[in-house]
PANU-440280 format. One record per residue (C-alpha): residue number from 1; x, y, z. Coordinates in pm, whole numbers, plus 50000, padded with zeros to 5 digits. Layout:
PANU-440280
resi,east,north,up
NUM,X,Y,Z
...
END
This chain:
PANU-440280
resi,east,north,up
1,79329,78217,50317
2,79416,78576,50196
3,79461,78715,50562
4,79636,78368,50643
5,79930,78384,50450
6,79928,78787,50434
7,80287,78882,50536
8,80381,78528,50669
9,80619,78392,50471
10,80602,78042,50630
11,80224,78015,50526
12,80271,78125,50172
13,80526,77866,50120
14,80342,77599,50348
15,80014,77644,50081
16,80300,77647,49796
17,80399,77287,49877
18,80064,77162,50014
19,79868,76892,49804
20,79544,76745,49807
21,79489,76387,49682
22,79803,76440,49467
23,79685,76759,49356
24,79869,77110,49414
25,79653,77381,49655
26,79832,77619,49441
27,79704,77432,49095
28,79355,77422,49215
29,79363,77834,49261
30,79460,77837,48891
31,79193,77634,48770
32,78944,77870,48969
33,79061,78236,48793
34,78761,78260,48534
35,78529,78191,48852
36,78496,78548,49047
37,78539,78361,49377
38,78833,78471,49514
39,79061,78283,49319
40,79253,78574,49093
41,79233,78813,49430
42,79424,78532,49626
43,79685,78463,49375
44,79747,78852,49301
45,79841,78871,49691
46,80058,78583,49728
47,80272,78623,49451
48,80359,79013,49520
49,80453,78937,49847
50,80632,78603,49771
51,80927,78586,49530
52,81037,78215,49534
53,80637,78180,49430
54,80634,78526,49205
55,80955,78305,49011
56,80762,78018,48956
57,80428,78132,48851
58,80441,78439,48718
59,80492,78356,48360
60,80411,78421,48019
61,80152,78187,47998
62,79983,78269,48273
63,80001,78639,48187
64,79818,78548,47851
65,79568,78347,48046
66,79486,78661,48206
67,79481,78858,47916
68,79242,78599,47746
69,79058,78639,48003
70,79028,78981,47982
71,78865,78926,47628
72,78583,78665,47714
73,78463,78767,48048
74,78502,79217,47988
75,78694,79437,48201
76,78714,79296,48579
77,78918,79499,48809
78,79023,79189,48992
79,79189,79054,48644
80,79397,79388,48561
81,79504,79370,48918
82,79653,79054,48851
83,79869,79250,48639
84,79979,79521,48864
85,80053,79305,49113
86,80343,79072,48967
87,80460,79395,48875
88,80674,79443,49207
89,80693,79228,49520
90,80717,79324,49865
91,80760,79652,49780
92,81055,79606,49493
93,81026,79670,49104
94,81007,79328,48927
95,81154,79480,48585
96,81133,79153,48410
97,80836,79125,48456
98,80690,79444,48456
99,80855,79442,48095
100,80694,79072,47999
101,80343,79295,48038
102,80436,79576,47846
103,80560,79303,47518
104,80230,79087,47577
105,79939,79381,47682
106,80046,79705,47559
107,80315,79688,47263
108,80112,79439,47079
109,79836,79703,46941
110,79559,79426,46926
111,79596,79315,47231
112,79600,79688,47388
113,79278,79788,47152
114,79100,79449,47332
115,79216,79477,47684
116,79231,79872,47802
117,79088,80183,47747
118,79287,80481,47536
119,79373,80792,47663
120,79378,81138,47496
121,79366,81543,47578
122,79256,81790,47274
123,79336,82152,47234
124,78954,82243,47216
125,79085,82607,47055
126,79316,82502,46810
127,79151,82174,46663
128,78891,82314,46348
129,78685,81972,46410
130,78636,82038,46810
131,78264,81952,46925
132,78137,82175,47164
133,78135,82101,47507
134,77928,82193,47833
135,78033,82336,48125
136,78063,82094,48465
137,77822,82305,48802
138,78111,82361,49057
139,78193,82121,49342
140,78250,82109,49730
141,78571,82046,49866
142,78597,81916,50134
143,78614,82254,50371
144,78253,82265,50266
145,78311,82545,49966
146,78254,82500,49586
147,78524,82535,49307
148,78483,82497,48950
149,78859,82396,48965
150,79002,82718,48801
151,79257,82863,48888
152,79151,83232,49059
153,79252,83515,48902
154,79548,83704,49039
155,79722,83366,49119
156,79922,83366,48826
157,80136,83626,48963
158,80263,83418,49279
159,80377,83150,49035
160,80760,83124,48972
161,80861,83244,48620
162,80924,82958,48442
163,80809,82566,48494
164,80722,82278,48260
165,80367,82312,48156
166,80325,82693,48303
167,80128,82855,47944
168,79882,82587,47954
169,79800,82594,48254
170,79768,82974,48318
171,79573,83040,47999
172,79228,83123,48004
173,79106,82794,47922
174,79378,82616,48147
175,79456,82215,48067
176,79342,82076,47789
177,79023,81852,47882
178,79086,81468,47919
179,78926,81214,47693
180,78905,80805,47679
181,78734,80572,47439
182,78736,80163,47420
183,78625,79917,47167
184,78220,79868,47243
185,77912,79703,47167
186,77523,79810,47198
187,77463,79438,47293
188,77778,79330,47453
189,77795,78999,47614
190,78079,78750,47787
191,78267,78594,47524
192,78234,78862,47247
193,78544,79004,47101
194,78442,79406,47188
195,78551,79507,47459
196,78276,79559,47670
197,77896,79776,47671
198,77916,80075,47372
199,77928,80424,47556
200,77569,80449,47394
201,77445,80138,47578
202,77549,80269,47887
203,77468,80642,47811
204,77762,80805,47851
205,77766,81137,47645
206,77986,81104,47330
207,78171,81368,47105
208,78268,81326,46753
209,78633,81476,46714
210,78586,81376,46283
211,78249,81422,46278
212,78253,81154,46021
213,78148,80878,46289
214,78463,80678,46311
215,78501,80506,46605
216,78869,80592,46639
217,78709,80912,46638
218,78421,80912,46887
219,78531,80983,47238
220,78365,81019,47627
221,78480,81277,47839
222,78662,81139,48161
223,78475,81312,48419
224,78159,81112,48241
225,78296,80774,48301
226,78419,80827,48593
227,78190,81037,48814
228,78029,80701,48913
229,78296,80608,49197
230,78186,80961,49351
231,77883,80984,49284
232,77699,81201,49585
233,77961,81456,49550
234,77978,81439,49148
235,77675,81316,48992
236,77495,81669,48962
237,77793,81867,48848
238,77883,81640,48617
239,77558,81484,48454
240,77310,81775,48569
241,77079,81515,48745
242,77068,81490,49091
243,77212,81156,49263
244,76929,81077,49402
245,76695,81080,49133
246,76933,80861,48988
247,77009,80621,49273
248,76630,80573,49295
249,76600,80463,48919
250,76905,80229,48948
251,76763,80093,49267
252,76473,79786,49167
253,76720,79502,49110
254,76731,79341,48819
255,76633,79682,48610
256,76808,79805,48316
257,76916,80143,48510
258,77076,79884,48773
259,77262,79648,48550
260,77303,79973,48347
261,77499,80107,48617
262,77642,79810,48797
263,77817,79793,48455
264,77923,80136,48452
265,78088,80119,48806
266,78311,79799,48686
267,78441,79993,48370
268,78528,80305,48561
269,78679,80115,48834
270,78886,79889,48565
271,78974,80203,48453
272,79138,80292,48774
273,79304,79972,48798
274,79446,80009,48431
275,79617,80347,48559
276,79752,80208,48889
277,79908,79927,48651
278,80130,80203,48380
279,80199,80321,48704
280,80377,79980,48849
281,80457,79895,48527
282,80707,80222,48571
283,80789,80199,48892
284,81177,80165,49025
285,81320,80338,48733
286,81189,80102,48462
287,81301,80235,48166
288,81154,80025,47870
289,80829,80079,48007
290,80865,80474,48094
291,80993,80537,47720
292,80701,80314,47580
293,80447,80530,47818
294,80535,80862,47768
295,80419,80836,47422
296,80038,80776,47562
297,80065,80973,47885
298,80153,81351,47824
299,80282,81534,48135
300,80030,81769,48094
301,79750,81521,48030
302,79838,81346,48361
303,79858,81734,48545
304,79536,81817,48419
305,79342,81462,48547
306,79561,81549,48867
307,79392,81884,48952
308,79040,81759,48827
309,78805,81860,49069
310,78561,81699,48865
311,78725,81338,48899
312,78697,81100,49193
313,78998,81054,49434
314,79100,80722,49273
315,79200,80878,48952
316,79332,81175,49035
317,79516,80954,49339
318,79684,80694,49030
319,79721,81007,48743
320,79952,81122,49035
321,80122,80768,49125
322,80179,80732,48741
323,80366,81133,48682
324,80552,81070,49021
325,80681,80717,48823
326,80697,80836,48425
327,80834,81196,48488
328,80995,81246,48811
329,81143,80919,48957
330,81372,80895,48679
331,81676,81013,48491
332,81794,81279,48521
333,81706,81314,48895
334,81864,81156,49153
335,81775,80795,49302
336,81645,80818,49661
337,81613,81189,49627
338,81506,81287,49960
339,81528,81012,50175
340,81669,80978,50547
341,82026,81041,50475
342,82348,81176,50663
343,82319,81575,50622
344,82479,81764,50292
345,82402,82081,50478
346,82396,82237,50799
347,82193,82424,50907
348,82315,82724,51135
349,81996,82905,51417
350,81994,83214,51433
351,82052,83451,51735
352,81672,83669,51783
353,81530,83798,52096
354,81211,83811,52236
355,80998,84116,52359
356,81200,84154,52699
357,81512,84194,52511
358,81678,83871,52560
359,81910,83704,52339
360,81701,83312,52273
361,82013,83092,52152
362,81982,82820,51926
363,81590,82872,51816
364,81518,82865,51491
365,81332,83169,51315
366,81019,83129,51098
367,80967,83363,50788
368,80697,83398,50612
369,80798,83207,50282
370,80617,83259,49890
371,80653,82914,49709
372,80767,83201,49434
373,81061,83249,49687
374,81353,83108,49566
375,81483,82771,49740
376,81162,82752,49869
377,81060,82409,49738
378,81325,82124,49639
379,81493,82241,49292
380,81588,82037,49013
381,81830,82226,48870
382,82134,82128,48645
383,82501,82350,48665
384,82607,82483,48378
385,82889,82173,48302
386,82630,81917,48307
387,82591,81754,47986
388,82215,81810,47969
389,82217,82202,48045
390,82032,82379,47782
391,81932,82039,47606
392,81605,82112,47462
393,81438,81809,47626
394,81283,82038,47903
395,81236,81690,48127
396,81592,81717,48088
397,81798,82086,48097
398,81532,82278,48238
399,81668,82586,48293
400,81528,82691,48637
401,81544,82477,48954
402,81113,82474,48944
403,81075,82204,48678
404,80841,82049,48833
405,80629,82320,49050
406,80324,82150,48916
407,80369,81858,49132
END
């Protein structure tokens, strides 16, 4: 049905009209959702590709239903990606409702504590109460060497003077690591109003930022949860056990290591879904939810889960999605910027010649370039009689035209 009625308009509103024995096609995928057949999956993809049906079923109710949902069956990536998906269709920002998810998931605080995960990054010099944390083995990239992800020494010096987030990330210790936490249980099941399995229950390291016990307090380390959607690249430089000693135990069916980690997958893979979601939520310049957003998702928090080596290409992939749509799609910069376009500059070839002597016309000459260079990447630089030069909102009268050098 999905591949059916995937880009064929005439389908989607052909199984939008259909009935069976009185009865609505499009009623009976509704009463399916709880049941992980299919039904949430098929309904995601109709309506952001639809909008007559996105108009006529994507409402609060059903968003609630959803969320509800949520709450009594744990966190299923297929029901969060209900969520991202209403948030544009074919392509377009849906603002209303990519606003109607940010007033019923995320501004009401119960309803965010019970439905996603929270976010934070801790200055592990500054903060008197900091727990001490190990050091992740280096990693291959994927030419084959390893990296520990710092940056080498020396490189500093190639780096343009001045760009948002530039002390932080040259000091010794670099960004600040990257933290989540969620509302748990040691025996979570279906229908139970925590949110899911307690990081204990799934044994996913903990550290005590108020060593008091709290559990506003008690946070896992990102790379933890998430090393499982990577795991024969990350699994031994992240949990100092080899992945296939722990593949093996995970392997009888039916174990506690398998349902152990079968439910450790789904969280970390929510997880992803829950970041591809702020990031449609602020897609196409929508401003309510970028101002809401910011306040949870620090520029530097999402540059440092960006350059993680130690994460898996589906986070780092949406913590890049979600900067490009909270920092840099927006105000001040221009709509568009970069697009196909009729030219604002010419650009003139130079005369050279080659070793005989000869003049070659109209071939353009390549110089070695330093991204230090000025002009050498796109600036973002304001003149001096725009209202927003010098404003101390650096997102806004950055001085320098590399603002952004980090992306």
């Amino acid at each position: 049905l999905q591949l059916a009625c995937s880009g064929n308009s005439e389908s989607q509103a052909y199984f939008g009209r259909r009935t069976n024995n009185g009865v609505q096609w499009m009623t009976t995928i509704l009463e399916q959702l709880e049941d992980p057949l299919g039904s949430a999956v098929t309904l995601s993809k109709l309506l952001s590709s639809n909008a007559d049906m996105m108009r006529r079923y994507a409402e609060p109710n059903l968003v609630l239903r959803f969320l509800q949902m949520i709450r009594d069956l744990g966190p299923q990536p297929r029901l969060v990606n209900f969520f991202e998906a209403i948030c544009t269709v074919d392509g377009k920002a849906v603002k209303s409702n990519q606003e109607m998810i940010l007033r019923l998931t995320w501004m009401n605080e119960e309803n965010r504590k019970k439905a996603f995960l929270v976010t934070n990054c801790f200055d592990m010099v500054k903060n008197p109460t900091t727990p001490t944390l190990s050091k992740f083995a280096p990693v291959s990239l994927p030419c084959g060497e390893k990296t520990d992800g710092k940056l080498a020494k020396g490189a500093a010096k190639k780096h343009p003077p001045n760009f948002i987030g530039k002390e932080l990330y040259e000091s010794d210790t670099s960004f600040h690591p990257v933290f989540v936490r969620w509302l748990g249980d040691d025996k979570w099941t279906a229908n139970v109003d925590p949110f899911y399995h307690s990081p204990k229950s799934l044994k996913i390291p903990t550290y005590d930022f108020g060593r008091d016990g709290r559990p506003e307090q008690v946070w896992c380390r990102i790379e933890d949860l998430c090393w499982v959607l990577e795991p024969e690249r990350l699994c031994e430089a992240v949990t100092g056990q080899t992945w296939a000693s722990v593949k093996t135990a995970s392997a009888v069916q039916g174990s506690e290591a398998a349902m152990r980690m079968k439910s450790h997958v789904q969280l970390a893979e929510y997880y992803v879904g829950q970041l591809n979601l702020i990031g449609k939520q602020c897609f196409g310049r929508s401003y309510n939810c970028i101002d809401w957003m910011q306040k949870s998702f620090s520029y530097e928090m999402l540059c440092s889960m960006c350059y993680n080596v130690h994460l898996p290409p589906k986070i780092r992939s949406a913590s890049t999605q979600l900067v490009k749509n909270l920092y840099l799609d927006r105000y001040p910069q221009l709509a568009n910027c970069g697009k196909a376009s009729l030219p604002e500059e010419l650009w003139v070839y130079e005369t050279s010649s080659d070793s005989k002597g000869c003049d070659l016309l109209n071939v353009p000459l390549l110089k070695p370039l330093q991204l230090s260079d000025g002009r050498s990447l796109a600036e973002f630089g304001i003149t001096p009689s725009h209202k927003f030069h010098n404003d101390p909102e650096p997102f806004f009268g950055f001085p320098t035209g590399f603002k952004f050098f980090l992306l």
